[in-house]
C-alpha positions in Angstrom: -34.2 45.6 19.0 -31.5 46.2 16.7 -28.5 44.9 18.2 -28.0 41.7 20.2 -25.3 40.2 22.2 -23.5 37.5 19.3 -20.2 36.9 18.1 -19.3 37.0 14.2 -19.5 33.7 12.3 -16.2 32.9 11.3 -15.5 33.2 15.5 -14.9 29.7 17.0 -17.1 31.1 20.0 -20.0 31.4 17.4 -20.4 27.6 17.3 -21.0 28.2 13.4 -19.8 25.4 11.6 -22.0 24.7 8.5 -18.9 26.3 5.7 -20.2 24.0 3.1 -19.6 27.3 0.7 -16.2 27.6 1.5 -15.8 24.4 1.1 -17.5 24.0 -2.5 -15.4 27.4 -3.3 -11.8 25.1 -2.1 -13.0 22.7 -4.7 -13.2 25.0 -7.5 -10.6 27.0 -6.8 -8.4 23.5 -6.7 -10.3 22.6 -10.0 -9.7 25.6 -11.9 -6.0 25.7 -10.7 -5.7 22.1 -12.2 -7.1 22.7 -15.3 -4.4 25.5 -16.2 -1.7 23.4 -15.1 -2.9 20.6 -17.3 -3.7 23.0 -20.4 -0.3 24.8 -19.8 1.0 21.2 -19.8 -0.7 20.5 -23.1 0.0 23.6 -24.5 4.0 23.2 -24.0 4.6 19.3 -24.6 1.6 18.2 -27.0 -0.2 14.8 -25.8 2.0 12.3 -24.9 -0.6 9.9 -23.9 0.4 5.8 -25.6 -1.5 3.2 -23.9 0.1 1.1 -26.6 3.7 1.8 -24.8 2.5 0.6 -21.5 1.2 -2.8 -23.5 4.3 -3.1 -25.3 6.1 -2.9 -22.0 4.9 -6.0 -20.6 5.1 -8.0 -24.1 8.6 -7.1 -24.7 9.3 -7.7 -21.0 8.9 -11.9 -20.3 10.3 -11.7 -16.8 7.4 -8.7 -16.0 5.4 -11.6 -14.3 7.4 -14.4 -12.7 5.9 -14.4 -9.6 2.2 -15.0 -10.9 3.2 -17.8 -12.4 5.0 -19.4 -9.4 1.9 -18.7 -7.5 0.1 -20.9 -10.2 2.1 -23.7 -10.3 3.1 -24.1 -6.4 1.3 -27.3 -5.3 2.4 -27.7 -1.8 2.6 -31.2 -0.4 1.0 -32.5 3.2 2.0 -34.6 5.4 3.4 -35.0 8.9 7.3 -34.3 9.7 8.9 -33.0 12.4 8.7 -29.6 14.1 12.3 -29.2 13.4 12.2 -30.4 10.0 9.1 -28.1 9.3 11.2 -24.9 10.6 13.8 -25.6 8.5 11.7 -26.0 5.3 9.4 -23.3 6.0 12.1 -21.0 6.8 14.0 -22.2 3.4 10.9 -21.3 1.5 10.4 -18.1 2.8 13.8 -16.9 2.5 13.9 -18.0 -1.4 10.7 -16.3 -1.7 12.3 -12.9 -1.7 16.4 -13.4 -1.9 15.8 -15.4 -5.5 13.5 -13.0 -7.3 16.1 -9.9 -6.2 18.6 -12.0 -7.0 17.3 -12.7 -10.4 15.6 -9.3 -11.1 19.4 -8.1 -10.3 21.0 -10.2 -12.6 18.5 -9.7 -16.2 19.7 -7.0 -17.6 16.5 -6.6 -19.8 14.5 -6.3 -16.6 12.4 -3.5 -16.9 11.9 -1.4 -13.8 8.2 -1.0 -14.0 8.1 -5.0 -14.2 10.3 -5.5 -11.4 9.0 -3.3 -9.1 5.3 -5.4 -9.9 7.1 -8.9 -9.9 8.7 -7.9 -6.3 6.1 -6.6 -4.9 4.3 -9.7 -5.7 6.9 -11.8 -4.1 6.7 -9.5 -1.5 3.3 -10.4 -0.8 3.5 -13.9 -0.9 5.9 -13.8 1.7 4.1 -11.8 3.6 1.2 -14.5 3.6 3.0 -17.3 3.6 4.6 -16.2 7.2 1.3 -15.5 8.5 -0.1 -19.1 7.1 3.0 -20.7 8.7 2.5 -18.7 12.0 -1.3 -19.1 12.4 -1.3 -22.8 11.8 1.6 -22.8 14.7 -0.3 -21.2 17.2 -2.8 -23.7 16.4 -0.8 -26.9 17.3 0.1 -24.4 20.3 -2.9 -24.1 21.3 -4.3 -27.9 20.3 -1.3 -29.4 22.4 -1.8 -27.0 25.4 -6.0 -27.4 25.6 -6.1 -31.0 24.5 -9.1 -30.9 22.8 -10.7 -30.1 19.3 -10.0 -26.7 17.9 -12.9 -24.0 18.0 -13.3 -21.0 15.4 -12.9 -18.9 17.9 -9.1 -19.6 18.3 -8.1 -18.3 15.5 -10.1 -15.7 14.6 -12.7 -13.4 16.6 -16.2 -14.4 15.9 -18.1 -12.7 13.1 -22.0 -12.4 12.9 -22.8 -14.2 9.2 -24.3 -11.3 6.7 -28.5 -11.6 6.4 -29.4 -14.4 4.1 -26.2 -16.1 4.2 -26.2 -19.6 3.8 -25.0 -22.1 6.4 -21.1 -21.9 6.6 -19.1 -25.2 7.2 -16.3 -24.1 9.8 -13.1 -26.1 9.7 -10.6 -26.3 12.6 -7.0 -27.5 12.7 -5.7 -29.8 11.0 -8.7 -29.9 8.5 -7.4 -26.9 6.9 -4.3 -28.1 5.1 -5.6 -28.7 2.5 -5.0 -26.9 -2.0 -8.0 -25.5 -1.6 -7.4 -23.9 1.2 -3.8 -22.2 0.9 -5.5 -21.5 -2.6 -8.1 -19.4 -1.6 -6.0 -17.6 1.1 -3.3 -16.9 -1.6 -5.8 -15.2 -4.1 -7.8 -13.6 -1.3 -7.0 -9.6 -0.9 -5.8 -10.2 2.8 -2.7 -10.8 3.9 -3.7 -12.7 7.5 -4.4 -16.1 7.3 -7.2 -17.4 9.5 -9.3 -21.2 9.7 -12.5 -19.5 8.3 -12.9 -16.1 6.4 -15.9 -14.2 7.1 -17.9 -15.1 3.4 -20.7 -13.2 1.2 -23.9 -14.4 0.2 -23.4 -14.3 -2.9 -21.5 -12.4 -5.6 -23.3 -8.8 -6.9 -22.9 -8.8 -10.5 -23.4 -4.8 -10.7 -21.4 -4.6 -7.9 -18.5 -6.4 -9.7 -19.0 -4.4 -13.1 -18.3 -1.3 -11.6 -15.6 -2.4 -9.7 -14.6 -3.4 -13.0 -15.0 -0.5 -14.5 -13.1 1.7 -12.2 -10.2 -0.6 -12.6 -10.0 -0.3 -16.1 -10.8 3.7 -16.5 -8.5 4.9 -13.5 -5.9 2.6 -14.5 -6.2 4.4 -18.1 -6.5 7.5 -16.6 -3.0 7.0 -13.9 -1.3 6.0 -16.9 -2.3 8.9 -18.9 -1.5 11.4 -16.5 2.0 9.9 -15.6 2.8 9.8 -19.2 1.3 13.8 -19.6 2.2 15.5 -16.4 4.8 14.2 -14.4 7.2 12.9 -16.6 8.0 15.8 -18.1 8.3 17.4 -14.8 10.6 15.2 -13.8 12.7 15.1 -16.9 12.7 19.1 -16.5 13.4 18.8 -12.4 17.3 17.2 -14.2 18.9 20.4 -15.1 18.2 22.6 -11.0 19.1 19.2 -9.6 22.6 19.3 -11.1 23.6 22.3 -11.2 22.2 22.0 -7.6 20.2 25.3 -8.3 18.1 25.3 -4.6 15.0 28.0 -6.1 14.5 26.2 -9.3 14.9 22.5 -6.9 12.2 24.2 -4.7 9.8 25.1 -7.7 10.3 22.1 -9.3 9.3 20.1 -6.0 6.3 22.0 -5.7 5.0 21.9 -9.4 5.5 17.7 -9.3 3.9 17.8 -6.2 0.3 18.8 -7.5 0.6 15.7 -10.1 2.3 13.0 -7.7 -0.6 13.9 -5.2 -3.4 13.3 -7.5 -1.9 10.3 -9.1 -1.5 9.0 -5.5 -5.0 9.5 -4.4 -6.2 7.7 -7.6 -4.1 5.5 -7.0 -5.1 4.7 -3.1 -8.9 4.5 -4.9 -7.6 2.0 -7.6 -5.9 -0.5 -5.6 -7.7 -0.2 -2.4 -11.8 0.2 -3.5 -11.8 -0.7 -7.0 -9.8 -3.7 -7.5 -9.5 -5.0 -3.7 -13.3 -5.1 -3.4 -13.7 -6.4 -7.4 -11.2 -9.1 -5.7 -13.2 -9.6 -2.7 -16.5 -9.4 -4.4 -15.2 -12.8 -7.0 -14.1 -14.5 -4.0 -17.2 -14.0 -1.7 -14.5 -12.7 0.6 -16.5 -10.9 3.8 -14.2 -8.7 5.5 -13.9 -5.5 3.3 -12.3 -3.2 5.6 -9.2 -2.6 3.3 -9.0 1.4 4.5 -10.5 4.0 7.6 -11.1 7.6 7.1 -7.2 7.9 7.5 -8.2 11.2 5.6 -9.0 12.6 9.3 -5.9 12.0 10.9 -4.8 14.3 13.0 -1.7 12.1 14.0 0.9 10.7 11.6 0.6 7.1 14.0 -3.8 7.3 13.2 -2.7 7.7 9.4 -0.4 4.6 9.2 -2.3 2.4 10.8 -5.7 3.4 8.9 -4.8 3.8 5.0 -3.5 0.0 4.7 -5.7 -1.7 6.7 -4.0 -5.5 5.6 -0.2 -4.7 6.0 -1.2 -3.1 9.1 -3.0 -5.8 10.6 -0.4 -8.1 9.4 2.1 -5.7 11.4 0.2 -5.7 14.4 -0.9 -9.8 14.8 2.7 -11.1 13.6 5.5 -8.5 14.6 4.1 -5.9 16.7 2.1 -7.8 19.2 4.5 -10.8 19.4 7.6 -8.7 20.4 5.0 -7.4 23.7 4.6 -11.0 24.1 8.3 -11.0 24.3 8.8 -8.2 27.1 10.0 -5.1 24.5 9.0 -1.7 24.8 6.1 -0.7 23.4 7.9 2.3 21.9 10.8 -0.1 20.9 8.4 -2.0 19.2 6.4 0.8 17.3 10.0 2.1 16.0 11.1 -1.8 14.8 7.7 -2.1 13.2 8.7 1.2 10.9 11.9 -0.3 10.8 10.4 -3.1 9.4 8.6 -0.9 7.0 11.1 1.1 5.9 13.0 -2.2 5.1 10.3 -3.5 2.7 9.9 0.3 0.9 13.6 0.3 0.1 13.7 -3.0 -1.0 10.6 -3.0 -3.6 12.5 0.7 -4.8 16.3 -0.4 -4.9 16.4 -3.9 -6.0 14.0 -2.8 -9.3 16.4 -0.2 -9.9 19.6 -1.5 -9.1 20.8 1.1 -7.1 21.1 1.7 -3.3 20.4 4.8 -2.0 18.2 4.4 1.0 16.0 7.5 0.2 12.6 5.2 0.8 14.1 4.1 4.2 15.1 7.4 5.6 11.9 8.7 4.7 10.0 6.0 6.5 12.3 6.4 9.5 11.7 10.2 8.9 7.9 9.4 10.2 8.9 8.6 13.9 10.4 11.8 14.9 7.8 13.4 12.9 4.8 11.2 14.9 6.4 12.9 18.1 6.9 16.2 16.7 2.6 16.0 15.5 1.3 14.1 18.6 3.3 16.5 21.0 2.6 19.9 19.3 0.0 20.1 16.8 -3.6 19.2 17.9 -7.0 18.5 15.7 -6.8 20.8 12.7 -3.4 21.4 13.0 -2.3 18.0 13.2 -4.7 16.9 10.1 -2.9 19.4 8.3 0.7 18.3 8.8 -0.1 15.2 8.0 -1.6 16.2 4.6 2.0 18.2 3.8 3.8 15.6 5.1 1.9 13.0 2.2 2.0 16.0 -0.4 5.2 17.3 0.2 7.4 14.1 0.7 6.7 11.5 -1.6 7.5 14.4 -4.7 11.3 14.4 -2.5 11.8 10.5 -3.0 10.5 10.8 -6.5 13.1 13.1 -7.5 15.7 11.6 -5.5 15.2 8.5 -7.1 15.1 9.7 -10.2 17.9 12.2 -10.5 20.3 9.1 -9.2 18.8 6.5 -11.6 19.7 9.3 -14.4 23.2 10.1 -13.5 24.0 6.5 -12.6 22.7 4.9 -16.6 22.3 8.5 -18.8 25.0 10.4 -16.6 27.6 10.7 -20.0 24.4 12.6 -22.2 22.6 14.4 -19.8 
């Protein structure tokens, strides 16, 4: 028999799905495409790689790093006052931890924006944790006053099974936790929840460590090198068609910074979130390494925000979104005020550093709820993942040039 009832291969009715080829061949193809942008790139602007510039940077900059060193020298104080008088305190603190570093990255002139946007987003995180120490410790006097009796582990956090060949863990419970150790650990530790007792490692993994260490050090060398070769002089070209407001040569500029900003974001996610968040967690014998999900395969724009920042997002859900449920609001009210609050935090790590306010990094976090609906209503599996993927490669490249043509005009308007 020659012939045979089947349907071709590249027919979803074939049940074929081994395109591992086609696959290999996207990979190449994306490789080789790459490689002549980057050798066109070298070809027309020469290396333009200096490490030493980015060192120089920080040395010339002394306010690059005021938040580290507050972090360092805080030594807070225990001891027992009033409810009322704690609000009051805390609420102090936690207002001067972000309205005095704007307020002073606003007013030094000399302020690099590279080292503001680090110092504030440090500050930004230390709020951030500082609430959640402040709210946890709360619920436990909450929950102390309303059970009368001694605090258990597994009030504050759920329970976790220890790692093989851990040793025996000494579990704390409210009030034994305020202590400098304590706060200390929970400051430095790459989470931003606070909780009575961490999930710990065994022990530390020295290979483990020196290729996290590794990977910090060659991707940061190799983010720096590619912002310094590619896209700033793809951005410094993107001026001219943005002034003269010439939409075709916008429209190829957008997509020729988009290929660069992309990669450098991805690198980027790999940096922060793998290399040095697990080299952080590794130091610290902090357990819980769950800093990212396969928000790769989202097929919604909802699954990918709530998968490629695993800490802000849990920090989103256990202190803002689940509290204002508590409260009686609208679950769809309260997933639009938690990108509110979002969008808040993205303009203010972008506009304060610059000094300009332009609101491009809050529209295009508000952008993402009418978008959600637009995905999760009309676009399914394949289709979805891949509108999600444009949405990521398509509109952070708009906010970069945004940003940038308005920082020009505003301090090199008069020689552009």
């Amino acid at each position: 028999i020659c012939h045979v009832l089947q349907e071709s291969l590249l027919s979803s009715a074939s049940g074929y799905s081994n395109y591992r080829g086609i696959l290999n061949w996207c990979v190449i193809m994306l490789v080789l495409s790459n490689a002549r942008l980057f050798l066109e790139n070298l070809i027309k602007y020469g290396i333009l790689v200096d490490p030493i510039q980015v060192v120089s940077l920080f040395l010339k900059d002394p306010y690059s790093w005021p938040a580290a060193c507050l972090t360092i020298g805080m030594k807070p104080e225990f001891g027992t006052i009033s409810e009322t008088t704690g609000r009051i305190l805390h609420f102090f603190n936690l207002t001067c931890t972000l309205i005095f570093p704007a307020a002073l990255i606003l007013r030094v002139t000399s302020m690099t924006p590279v080292g503001a946007v680090i110092s504030l987003a440090i500050y930004t995180v230390l709020f951030l944790k500082l609430f959640s120490y402040q709210d946890t410790n709360r619920w436990c006097r909450e929950i102390g006053q309303a059970k009368a009796k001694k605090l258990t582990r597994s009030y504050s956090c759920p329970t976790v099974a220890p790692c093989n060949g851990s040793a025996v863990q000494t579990h704390v419970s409210y009030p034994g936790n305020l202590t400098h150790r304590d706060i200390y650990y929970f400051i430095f530790a790459p989470t931003l929840c606070y909780q009575l007792n961490f999930p710990r490692s065994p022990r530390i993994r020295k290979r483990f460590l020196i290729r996290r260490l590794f990977e910090m050090l060659f991707l940061m060398q190799l983010l720096v090198g590619l912002i310094q070769q590619w896209m700033v002089p793809t951005i410094q070209n993107s001026m001219k068609p943005f002034q003269e407001m010439d939409f075709s040569r916008m429209v190829e500029r957008l997509l020729k910074l988009a290929v660069p900003n992309h990669l450098i974001w991805l690198i980027f996610f790999y940096w922060f979130f793998h290399s040095s968040m697990n080299f952080v967690a590794e130091l610290m014998q902090f357990g819980d390494r769950e800093f990212y999900r396969d928000w790769w395969n989202s097929e919604t724009v909802t699954y990918f925000w709530a998968n490629w920042n695993i800490p802000v997002h849990k920090w989103c859900l256990r202190h803002f979104y689940r509290p204002m449920l508590r409260r009686g609001v609208n679950r769809r009210l309260a997933q639009i005020a938690v990108f509110l609050g979002s969008a808040f935090f993205h303009e203010f790590l972008v506009s304060i550093p610059l000094k300009m306010f332009r609101l491009w990094a809050f529209m295009g976090m508000m952008a993402q709820v009418p978008l959600a609906w637009f995905v999760s209503r009309f676009l399914n599996g394949n289709y979805g993942n891949a509108a999600v993927w444009v949405s990521l490669i398509i509109g952070q490249p708009v906010a970069v040039l945004m940003y940038v043509h308005d920082y020009y005009v505003i301090h090199h308007g008069s020689s552009t």
